[in-house]
C-alpha positions as CSV (number, residue, x, y, z in Angstrom):
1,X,255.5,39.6,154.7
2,X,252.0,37.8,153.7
3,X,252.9,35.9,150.4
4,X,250.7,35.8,147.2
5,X,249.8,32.8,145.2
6,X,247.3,33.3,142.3
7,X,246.7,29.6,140.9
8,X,244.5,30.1,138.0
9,X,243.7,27.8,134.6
10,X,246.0,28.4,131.6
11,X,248.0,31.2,131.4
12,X,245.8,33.5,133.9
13,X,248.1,33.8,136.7
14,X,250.8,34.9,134.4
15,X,248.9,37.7,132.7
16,X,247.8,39.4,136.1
17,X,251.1,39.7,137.4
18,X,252.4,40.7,134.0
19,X,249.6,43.7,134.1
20,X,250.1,44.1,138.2
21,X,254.2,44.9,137.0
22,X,253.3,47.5,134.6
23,X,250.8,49.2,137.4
24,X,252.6,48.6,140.4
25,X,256.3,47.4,139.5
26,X,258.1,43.8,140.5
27,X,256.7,42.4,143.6
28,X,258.2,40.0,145.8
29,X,257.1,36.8,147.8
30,X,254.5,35.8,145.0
31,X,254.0,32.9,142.9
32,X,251.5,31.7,139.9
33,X,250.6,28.5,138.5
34,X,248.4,27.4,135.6
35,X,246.7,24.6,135.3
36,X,247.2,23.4,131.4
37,X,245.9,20.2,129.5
38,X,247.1,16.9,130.1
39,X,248.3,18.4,133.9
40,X,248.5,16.1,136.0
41,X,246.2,16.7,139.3
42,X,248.3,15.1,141.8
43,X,251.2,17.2,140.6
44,X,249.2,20.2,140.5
45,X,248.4,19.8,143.9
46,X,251.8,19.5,145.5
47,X,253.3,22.3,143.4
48,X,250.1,24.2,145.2
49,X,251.4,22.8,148.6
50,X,255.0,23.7,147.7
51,X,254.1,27.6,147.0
52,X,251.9,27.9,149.9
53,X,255.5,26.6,152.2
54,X,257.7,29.1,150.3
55,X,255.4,31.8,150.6
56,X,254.8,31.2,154.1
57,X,257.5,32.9,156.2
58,X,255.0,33.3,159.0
59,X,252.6,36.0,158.3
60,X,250.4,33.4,156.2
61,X,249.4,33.3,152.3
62,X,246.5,34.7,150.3
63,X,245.2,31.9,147.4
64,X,243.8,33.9,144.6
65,X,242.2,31.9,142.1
66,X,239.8,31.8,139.2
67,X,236.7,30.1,139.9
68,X,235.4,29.0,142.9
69,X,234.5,25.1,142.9
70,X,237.0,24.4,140.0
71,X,240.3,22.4,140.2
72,X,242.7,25.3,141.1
73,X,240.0,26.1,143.8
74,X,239.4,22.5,144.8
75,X,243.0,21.4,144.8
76,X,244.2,24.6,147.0
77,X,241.4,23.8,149.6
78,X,242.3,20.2,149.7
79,X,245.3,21.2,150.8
80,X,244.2,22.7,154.2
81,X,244.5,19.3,155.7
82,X,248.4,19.0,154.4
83,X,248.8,22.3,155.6
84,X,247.9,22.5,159.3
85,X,251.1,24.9,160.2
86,X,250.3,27.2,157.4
87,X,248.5,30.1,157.4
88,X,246.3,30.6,154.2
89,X,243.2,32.2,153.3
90,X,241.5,31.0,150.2
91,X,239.8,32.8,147.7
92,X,238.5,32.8,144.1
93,X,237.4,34.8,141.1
94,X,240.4,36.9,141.5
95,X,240.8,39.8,139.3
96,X,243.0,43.4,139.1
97,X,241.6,45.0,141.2
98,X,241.7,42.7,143.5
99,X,245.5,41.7,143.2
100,X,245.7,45.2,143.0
101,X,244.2,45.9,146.1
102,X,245.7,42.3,147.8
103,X,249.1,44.3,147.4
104,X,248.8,47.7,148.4
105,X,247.9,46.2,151.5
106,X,250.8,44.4,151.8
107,X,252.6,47.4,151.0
108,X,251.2,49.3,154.1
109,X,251.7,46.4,156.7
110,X,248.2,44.9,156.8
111,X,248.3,41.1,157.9
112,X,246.3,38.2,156.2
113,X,242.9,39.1,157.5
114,X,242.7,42.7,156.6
115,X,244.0,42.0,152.8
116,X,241.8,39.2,152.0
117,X,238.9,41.2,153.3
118,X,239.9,43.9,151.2
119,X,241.2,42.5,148.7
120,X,237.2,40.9,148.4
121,X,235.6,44.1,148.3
122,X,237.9,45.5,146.0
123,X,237.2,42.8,143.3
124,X,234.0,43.2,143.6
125,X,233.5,47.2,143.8
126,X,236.2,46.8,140.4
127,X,233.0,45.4,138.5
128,X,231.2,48.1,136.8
129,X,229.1,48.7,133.5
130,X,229.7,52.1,132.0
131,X,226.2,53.5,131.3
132,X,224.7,52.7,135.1
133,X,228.1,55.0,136.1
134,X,227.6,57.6,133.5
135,X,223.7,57.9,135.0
136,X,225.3,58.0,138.5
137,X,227.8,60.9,137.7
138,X,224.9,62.5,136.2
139,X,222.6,62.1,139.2
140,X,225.4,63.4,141.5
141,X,226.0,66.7,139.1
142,X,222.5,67.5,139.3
143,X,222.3,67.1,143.3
């Protein structure tokens, strides 16, 4: 089974799997961490090391985090040197949907590549503004 980490700043990480569990119900073989004040980077980079070895029974793990370029991000790609027997795809501005998504391809078998490809798309197609989809439902009735 392809483990999950979500690494996000503050409390982040907790509050998606704490929404993902209402939606979707416990899930196993995932992890979060937070990044708080007066962490210590170092520390924060071994306890990302240390999730990505747990999680990894041998179908890889997919990093989720918040911002690309920021420490989470940083300190998770840092560690692909460390990590040279793990499998790991990285990648940020994680949201629902997207962990959503991540999961319900677990759920059907999909390995590493095919969630974090989907789990991409489904971030990003989660994005929408409520008017521009009222005047596309509209346009749709009327074709």
């Amino acid at each position: 089974m392809t483990g999950i980490l979500i690494v996000t700043h503050g409390e982040m990480a907790n509050g998606l799997m704490d929404s993902l569990s209402l939606i979707m119900g416990e899930q196993e073989a995932c992890q979060t961490l937070g990044l708080k004040h007066g962490d210590d980077i170092g520390e924060f980079n071994e306890k990302i090391q240390a999730g990505i070895c747990q999680l990894d029974t041998g179908d890889g793990v997919l990093v989720l985090v918040d911002l690309f370029s920021a420490s989470p991000y940083n300190q998770a790609a840092l560690s692909f040197n460390q990590l040279k027997d793990h499998r790991y795809r990285l990648v940020s501005g994680v949201n629902l949907p997207m962990l959503i998504e991540a999961f319900n391809q677990r759920m059907i078998g999909s390995d590493l590549e095919t969630m974090y490809q989907s789990a991409m798309t489904a971030g990003k197609d989660g994005i929408k503004e409520f008017l521009e989809e009222m005047a596309k439902l509209e346009k749709n009735a009327k074709a």
